[in-house]
C-alpha positions in Angstrom: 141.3 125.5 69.0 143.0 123.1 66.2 140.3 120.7 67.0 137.5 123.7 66.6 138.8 123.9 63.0 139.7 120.5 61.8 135.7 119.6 62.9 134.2 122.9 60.8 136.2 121.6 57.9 135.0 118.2 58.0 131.6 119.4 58.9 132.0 121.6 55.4 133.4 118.6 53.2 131.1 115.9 54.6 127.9 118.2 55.1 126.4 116.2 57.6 126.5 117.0 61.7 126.5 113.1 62.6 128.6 112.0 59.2 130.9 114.2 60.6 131.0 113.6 64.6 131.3 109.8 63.4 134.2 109.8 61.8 135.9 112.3 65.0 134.8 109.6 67.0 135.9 106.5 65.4 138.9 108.4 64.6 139.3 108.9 68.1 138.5 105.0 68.5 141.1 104.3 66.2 143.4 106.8 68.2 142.9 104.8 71.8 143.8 101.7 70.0 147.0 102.8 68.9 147.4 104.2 72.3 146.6 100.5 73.9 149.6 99.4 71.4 151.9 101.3 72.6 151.0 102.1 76.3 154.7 101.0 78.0 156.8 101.3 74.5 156.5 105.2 73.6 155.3 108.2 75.6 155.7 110.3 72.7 153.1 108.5 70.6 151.3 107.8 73.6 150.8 111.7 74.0 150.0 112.3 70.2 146.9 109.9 70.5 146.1 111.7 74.0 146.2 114.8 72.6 144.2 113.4 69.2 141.5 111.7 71.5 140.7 114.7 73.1 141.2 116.7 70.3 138.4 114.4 68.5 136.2 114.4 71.5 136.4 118.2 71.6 135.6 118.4 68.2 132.5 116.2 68.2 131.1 118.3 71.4 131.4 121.6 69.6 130.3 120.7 66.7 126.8 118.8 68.0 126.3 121.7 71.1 127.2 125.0 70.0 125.6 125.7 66.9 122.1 123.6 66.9 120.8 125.1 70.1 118.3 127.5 67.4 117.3 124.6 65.4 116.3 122.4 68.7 114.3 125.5 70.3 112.4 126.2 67.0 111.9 122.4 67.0 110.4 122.2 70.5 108.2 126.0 69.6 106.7 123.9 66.3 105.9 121.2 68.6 103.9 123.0 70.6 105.8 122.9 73.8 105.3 125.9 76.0 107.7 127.6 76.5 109.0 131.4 77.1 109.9 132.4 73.1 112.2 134.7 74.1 115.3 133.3 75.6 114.4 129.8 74.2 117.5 129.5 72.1 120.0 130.1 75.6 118.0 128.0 77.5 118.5 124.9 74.9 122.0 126.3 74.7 122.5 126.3 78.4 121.0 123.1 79.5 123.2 121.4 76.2 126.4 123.2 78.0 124.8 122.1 81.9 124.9 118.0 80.3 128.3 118.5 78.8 129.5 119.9 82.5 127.5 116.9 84.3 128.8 114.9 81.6 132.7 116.2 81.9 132.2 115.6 86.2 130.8 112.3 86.0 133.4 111.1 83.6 136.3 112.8 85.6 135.2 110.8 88.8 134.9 107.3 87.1 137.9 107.3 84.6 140.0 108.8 88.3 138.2 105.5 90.1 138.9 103.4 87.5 142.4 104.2 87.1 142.5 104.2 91.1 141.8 100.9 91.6 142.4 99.0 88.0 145.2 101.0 86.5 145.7 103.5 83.2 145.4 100.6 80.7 141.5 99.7 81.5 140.7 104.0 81.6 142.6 104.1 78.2 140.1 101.0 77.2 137.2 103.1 78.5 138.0 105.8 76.4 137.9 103.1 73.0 134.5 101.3 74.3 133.3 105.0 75.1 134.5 106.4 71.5 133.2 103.2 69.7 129.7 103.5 71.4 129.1 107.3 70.0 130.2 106.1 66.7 128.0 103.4 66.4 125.0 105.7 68.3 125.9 109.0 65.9 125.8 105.8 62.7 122.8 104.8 63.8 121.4 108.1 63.4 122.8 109.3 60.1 119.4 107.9 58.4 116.6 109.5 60.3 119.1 113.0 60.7 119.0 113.6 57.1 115.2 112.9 57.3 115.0 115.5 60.5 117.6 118.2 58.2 115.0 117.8 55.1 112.2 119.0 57.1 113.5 121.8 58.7 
């Protein structure tokens, strides 16, 4: 629930959906790092960065799923994609929620195989590569988003 909040208040200050899930990314990034540091020297600071990586990731997935599942169904009505008006909205909503589930499964099985057969410290450098990757895909972005927020 922390998370819910700290990512609507960013979201408010920054006023921008992908300025916003960048910086809870590479603040998760920047989290994992510390977490590499000190991996076999603290467990306490080693849970705070757990508990701020999945705070972040949280964040970023509420933030980009719950509320934009209107704007992408009136996106895909103007485009002339037919579909059933009514109900359009909850079916964006509930296929965005389906990937998040597929996403949360597949996720689950590789970082539990990876830290099966390689150990904690290469999952915990999955979650960096993983949380450097949205940030530079949600950067990448920022441009033609505000182009895409202008005409809507």
């Amino acid at each position: 629930m922390f998370s819910t909040l700290v990512a609507s208040w960013l979201l408010q200050r920054l006023r921008s959906e992908l300025v916003t899930g960048t910086v809870l990314f590479g603040t998760g990034a920047l989290g994992g790092a510390v977490l590499l540091v000190f991996y076999n020297v603290s467990p306490a600071v080693c849970i705070s960065m757990m508990t701020l990586i999945t705070g972040c990731m949280y964040g970023v997935n509420l933030m980009l799923m719950s509320p934009y599942a209107a704007d992408i169904a009136q996106v895909i009505l103007d485009e002339g994609v037919q579909v059933v008006t009514t109900g359009a909205v909850a079916a964006v909503s509930g296929i965005l929620n389906a990937a998040t589930y597929v996403g949360s499964s597949f996720s689950a099985s590789s970082f539990g195989a990876v830290a099966e057969n390689t150990g904690w410290l290469q999952v915990v450098l999955a979650w960096v590569a993983c949380a450097v990757l949205g940030t530079l895909l949600l950067l990448s972005g920022i441009r033609r988003w505000n182009v895409f927020c202008r005409k809507t």
